[in-house]
N, CA and C of each residue as an Amber inpcrd file, in Angstrom:
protein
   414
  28.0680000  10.8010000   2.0080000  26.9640000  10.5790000   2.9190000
  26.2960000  11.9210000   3.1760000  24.8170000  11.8570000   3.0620000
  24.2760000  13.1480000   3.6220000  23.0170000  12.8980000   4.6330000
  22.7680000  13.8070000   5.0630000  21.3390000  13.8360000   6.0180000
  20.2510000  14.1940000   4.9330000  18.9660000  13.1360000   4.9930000
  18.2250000  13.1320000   4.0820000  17.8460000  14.2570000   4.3510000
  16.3420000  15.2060000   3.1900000  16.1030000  16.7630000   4.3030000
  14.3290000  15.6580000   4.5450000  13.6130000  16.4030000   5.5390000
  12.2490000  15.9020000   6.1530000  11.3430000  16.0360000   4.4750000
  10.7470000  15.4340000   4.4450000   9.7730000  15.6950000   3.3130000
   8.5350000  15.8720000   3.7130000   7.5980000  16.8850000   3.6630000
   6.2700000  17.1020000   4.3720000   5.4940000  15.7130000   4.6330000
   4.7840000  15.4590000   5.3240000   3.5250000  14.4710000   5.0010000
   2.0710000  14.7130000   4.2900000   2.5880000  13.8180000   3.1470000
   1.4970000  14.2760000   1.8020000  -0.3260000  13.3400000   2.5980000
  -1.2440000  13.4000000   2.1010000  -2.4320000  12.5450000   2.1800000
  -2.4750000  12.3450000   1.0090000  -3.1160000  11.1750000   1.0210000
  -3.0710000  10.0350000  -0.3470000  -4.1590000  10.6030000  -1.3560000
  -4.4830000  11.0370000  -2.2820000  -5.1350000  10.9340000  -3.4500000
  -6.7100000   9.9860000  -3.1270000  -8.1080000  10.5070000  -3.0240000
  -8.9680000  10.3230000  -3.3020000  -9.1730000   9.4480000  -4.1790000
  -8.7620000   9.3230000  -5.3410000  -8.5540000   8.3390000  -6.4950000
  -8.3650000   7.3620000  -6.3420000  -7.3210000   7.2850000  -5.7050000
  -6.7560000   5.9030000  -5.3130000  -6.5190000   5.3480000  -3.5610000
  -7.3410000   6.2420000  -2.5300000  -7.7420000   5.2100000  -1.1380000
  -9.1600000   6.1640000  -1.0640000  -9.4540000   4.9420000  -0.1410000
 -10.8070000   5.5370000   0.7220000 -10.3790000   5.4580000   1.8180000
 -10.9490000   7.0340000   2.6480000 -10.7720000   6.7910000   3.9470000
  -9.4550000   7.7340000   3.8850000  -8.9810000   7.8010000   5.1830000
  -7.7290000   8.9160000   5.4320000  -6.3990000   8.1020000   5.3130000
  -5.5350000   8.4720000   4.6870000  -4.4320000   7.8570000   4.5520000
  -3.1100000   8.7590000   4.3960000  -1.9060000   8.7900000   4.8920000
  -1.0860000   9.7590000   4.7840000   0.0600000   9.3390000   4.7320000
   1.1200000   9.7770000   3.7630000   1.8830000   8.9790000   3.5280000
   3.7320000  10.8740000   3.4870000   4.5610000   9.5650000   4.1600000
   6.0150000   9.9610000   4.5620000   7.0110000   9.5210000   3.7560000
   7.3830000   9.9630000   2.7470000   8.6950000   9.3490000   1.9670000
   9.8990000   9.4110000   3.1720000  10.6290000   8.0250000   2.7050000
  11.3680000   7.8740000   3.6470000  12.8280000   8.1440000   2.8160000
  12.9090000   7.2430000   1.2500000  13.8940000   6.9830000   0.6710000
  13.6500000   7.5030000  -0.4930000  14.4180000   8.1100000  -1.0680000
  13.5990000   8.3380000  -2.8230000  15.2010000   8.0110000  -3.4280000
  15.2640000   7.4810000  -5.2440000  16.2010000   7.6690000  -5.9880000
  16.6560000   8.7050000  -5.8980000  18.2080000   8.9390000  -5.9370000
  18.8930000   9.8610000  -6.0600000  20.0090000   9.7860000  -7.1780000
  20.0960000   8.5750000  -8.0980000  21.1850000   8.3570000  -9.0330000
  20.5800000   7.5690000  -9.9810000  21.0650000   7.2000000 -11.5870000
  20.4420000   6.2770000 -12.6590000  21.0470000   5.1560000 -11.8200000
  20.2100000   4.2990000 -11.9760000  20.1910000   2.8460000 -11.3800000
  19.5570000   2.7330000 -10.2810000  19.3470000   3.2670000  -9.3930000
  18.6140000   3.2590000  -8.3770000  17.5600000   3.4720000  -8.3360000
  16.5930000   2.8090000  -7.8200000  15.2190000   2.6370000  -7.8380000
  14.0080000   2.2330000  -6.4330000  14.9460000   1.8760000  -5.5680000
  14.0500000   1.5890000  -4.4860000  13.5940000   2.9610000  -3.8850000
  12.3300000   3.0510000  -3.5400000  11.6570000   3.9960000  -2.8330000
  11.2770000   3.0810000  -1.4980000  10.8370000   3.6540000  -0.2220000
  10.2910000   3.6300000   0.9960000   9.6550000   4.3020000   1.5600000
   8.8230000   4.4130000   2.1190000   7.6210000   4.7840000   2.6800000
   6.7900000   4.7180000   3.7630000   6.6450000   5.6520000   4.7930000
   5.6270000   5.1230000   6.0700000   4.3490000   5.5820000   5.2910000
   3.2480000   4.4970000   5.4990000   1.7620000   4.9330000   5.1600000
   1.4790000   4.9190000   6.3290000   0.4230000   5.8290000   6.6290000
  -0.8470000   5.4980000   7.5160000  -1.8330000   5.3360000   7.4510000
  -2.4580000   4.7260000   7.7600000  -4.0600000   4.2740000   7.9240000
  -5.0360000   4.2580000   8.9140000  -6.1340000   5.4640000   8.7520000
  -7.5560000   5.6330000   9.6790000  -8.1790000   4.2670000   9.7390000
  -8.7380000   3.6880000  10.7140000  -9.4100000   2.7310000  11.2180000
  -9.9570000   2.6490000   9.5240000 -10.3620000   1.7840000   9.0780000
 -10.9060000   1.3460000   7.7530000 -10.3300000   1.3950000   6.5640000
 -10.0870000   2.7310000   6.6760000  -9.0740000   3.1960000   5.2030000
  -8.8170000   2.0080000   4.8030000  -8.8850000   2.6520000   2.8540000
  -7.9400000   1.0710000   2.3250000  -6.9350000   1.6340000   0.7810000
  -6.6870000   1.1420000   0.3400000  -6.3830000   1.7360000  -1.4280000
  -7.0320000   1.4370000  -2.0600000  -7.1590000   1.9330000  -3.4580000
  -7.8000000   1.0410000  -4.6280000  -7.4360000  -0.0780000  -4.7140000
  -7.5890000  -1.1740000  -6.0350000  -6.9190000  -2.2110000  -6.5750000
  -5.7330000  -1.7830000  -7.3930000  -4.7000000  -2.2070000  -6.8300000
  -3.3670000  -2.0460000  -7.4240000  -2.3410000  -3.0170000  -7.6090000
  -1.5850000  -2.6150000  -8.7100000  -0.6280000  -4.1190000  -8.9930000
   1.1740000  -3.1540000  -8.9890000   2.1110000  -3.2910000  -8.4050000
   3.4180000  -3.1680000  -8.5960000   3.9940000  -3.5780000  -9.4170000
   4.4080000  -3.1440000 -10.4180000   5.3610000  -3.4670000 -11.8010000
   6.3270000  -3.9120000 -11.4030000   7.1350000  -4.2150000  -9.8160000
   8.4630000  -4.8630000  -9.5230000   8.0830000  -5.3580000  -8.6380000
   6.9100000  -5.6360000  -7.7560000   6.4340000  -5.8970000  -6.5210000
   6.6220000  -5.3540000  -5.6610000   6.6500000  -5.9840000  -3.9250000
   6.3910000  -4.8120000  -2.9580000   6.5350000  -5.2150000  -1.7840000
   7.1090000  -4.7110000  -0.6550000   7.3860000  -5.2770000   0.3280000
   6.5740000  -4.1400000   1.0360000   5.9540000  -5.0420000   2.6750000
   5.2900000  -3.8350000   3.1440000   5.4070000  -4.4540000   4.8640000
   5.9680000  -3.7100000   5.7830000   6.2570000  -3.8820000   6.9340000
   5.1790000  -3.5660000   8.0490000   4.4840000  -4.3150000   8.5650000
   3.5140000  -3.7170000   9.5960000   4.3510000  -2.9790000  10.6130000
   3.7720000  -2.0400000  11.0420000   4.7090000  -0.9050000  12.4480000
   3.6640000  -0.9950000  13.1500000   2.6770000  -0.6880000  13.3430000
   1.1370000  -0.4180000  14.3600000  -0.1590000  -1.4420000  13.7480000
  -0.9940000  -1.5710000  14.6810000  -2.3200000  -1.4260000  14.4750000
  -1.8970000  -3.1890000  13.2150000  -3.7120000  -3.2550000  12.6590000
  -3.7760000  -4.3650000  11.8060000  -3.8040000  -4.0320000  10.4530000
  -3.0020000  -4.5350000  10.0430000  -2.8720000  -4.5820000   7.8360000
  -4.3240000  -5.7860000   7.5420000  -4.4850000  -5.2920000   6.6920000
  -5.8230000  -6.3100000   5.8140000  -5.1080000  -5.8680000   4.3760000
  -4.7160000  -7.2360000   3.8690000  -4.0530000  -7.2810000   2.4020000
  -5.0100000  -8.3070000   1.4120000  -5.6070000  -8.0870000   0.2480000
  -6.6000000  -8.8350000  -0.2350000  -6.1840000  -8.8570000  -1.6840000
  -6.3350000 -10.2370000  -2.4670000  -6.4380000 -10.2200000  -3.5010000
  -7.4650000 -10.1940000  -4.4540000  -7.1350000 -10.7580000  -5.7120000
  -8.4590000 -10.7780000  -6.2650000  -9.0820000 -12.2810000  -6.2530000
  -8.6560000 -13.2050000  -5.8030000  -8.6560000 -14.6830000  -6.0800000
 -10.0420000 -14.7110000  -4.1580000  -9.7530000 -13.8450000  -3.7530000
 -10.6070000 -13.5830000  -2.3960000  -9.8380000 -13.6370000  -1.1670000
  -8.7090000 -13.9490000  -1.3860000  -7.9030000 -13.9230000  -0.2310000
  -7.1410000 -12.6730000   0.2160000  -7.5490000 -13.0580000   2.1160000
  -7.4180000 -11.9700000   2.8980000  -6.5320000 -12.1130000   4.1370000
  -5.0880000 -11.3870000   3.9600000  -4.3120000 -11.3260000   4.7080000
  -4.6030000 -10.6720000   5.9680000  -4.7050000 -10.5110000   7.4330000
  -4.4820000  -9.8830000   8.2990000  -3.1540000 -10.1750000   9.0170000
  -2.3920000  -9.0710000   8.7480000  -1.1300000  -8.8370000   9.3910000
  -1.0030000  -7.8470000  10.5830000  -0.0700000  -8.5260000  11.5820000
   0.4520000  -7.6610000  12.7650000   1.5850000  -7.0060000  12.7390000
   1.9710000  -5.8620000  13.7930000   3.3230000  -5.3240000  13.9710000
   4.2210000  -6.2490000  13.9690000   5.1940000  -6.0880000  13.3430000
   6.2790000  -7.0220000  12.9480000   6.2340000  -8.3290000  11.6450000
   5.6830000  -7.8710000  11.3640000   4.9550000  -8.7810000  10.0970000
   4.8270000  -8.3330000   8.7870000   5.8360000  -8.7650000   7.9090000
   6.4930000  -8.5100000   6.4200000   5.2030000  -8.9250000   5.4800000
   4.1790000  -8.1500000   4.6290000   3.5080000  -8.8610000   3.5270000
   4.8540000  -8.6920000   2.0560000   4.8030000  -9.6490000   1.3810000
   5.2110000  -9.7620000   0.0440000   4.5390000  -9.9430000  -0.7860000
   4.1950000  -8.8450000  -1.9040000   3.0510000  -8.5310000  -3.3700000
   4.2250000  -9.2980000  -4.5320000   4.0360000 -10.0790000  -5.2100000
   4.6830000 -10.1510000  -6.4630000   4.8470000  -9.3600000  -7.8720000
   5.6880000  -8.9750000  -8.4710000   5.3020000  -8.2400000  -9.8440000
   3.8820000  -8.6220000 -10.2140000   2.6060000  -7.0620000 -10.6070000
   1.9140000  -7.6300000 -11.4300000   0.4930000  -8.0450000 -10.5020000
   0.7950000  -8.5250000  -9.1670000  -0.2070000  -8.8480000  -9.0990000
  -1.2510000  -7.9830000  -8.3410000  -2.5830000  -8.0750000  -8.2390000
  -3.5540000  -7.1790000  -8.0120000  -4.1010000  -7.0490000  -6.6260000
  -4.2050000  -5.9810000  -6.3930000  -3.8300000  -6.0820000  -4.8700000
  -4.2870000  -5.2500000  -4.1780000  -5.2350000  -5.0640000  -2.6130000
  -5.5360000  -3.2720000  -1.7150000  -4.6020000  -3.9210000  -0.3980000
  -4.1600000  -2.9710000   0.4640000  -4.0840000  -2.6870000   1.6900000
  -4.8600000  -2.2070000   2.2880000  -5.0090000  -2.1700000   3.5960000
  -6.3390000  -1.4830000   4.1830000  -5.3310000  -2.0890000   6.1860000
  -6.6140000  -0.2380000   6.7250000  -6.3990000  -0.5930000   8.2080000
  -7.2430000  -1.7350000   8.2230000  -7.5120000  -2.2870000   9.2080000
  -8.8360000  -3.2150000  10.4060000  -9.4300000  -2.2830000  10.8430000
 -11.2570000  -2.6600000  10.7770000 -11.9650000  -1.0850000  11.4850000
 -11.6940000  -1.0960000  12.5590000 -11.3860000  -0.3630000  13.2460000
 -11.2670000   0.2480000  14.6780000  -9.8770000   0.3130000  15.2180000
  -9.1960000   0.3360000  14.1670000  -7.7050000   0.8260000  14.4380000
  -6.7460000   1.6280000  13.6370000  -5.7100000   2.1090000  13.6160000
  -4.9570000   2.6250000  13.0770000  -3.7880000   1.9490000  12.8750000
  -3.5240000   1.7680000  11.2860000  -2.4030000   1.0830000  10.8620000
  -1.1760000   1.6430000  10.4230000  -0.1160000   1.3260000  10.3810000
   0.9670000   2.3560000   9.6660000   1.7360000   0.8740000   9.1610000
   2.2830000   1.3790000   7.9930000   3.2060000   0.2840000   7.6750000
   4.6380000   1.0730000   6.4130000   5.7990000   0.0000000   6.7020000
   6.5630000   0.8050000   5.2670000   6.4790000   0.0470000   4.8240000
   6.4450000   1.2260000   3.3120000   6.3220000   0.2020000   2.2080000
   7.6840000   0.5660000   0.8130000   7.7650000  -0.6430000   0.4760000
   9.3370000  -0.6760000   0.3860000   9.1610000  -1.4160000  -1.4000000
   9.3210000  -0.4210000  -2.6920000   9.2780000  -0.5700000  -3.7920000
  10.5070000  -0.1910000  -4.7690000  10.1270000  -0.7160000  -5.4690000
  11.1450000  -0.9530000  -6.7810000  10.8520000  -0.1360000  -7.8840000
  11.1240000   1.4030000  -8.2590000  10.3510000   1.7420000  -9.6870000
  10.5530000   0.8830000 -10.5440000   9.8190000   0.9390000 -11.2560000
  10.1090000   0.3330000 -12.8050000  11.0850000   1.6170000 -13.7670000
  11.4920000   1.0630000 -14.9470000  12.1160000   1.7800000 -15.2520000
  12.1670000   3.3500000 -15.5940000  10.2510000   3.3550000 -15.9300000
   9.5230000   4.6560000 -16.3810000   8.9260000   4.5010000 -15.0060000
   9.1910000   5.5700000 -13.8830000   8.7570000   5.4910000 -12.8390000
   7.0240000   5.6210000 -12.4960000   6.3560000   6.2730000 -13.6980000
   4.7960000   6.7470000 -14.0110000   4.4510000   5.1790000 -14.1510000
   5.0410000   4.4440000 -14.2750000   4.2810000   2.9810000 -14.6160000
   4.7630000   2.1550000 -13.6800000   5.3070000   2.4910000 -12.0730000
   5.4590000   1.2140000 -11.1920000   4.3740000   0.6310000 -10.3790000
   3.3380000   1.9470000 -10.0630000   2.1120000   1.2510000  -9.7560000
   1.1750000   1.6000000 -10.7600000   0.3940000   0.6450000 -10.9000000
  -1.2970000   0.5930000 -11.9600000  -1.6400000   0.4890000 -11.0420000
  -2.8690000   1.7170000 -10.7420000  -4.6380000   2.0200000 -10.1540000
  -5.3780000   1.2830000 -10.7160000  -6.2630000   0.9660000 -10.4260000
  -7.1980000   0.7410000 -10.5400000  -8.7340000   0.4560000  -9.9790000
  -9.6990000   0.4530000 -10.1740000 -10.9150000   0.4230000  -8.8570000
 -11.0310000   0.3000000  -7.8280000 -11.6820000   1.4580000  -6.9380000
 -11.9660000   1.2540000  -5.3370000 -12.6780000  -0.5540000  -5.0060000
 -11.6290000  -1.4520000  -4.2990000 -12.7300000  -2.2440000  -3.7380000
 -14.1410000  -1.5460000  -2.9910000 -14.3270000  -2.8180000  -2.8570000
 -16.1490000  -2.8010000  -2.1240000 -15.8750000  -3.1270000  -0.7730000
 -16.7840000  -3.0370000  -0.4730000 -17.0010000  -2.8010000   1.2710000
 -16.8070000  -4.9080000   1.2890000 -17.9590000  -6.0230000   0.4090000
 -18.0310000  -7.0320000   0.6180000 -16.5420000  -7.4210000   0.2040000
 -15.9140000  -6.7410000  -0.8640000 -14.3470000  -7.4480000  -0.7180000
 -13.3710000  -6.8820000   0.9840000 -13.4080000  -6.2640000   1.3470000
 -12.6670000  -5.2920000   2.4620000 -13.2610000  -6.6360000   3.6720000
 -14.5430000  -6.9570000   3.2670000 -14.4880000  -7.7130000   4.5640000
 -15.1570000  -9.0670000   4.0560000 -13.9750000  -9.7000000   2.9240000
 -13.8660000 -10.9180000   2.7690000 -15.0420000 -12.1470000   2.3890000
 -15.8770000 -11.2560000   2.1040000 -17.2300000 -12.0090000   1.8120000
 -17.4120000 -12.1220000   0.0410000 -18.2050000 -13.1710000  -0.1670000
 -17.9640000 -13.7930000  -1.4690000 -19.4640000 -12.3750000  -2.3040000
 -19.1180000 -11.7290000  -3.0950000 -20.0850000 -11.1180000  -3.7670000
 -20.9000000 -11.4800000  -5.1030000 -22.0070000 -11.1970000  -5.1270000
 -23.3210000 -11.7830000  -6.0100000 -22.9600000 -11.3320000  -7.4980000
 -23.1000000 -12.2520000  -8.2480000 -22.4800000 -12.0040000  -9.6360000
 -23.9460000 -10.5850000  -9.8140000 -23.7380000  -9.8320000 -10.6920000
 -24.6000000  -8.9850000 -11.1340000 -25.6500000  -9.6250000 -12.4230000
């Protein structure tokens, strides 16, 4: 048994959120076979991620403030403190605060085996996906 040591608090990559986001490793691998990571995120009133999919899926715990979880099919989760979202392998996916609050949540993953490939990035949603409105084909 050891005392984990503090790990700084990183801010999230431009690339992949909009908006301020800052993130606390809680758990990391420490042996072959082991793979779960954990995580406090935070989230500025709006903030959100790109579109992203988990190669093992994803558990994500509300602690504060409101979660907005959206797919691509148009559906839009709003979750409270105390309130578990579940992502499946694979599927495509943002988190985001609610404007006018601050969200924090852990988030609780599985690497894949090549750890560079447990999450796929991909495109910043839009403002009309973030707030659930149906958008105009181009």
């Amino acid at each position: 048994m050891n005392l984990e040591p503090t790990r700084p608090t990183t801010k999230n990559p431009p690339e992949q959120f909009a908006g301020d986001v800052w993130l606390d490793m809680i758990a990391v691998p420490h042996q072959d076979g082991q793979h779960l990571t954990v995580a406090t995120v935070r989230f500025a009133p709006g903030a959100r991620t790109a579109w992203h999919s988990h190669a093992r899926g994803q558990y994500v715990r509300i602690t504060q403030g409101i979660g907005r979880f959206g797919t691509r099919d148009g559906s839009i989760i709003d979750a409270h403190p105390g309130q578990t979202v579940y992502t499946p392998p694979g599927q495509e996916h943002w988190h985001a605060a609610a404007d006018g609050s601050f969200m924090e949540h852990i988030a609780m993953t599985e690497n894949a085996d090549d750890p560079a490939t447990t999450t796929t990035w991909l495109e910043h949603i839009t403002d009309a996906q973030y707030n659930g409105e149906a958008e105009a084909d181009a």
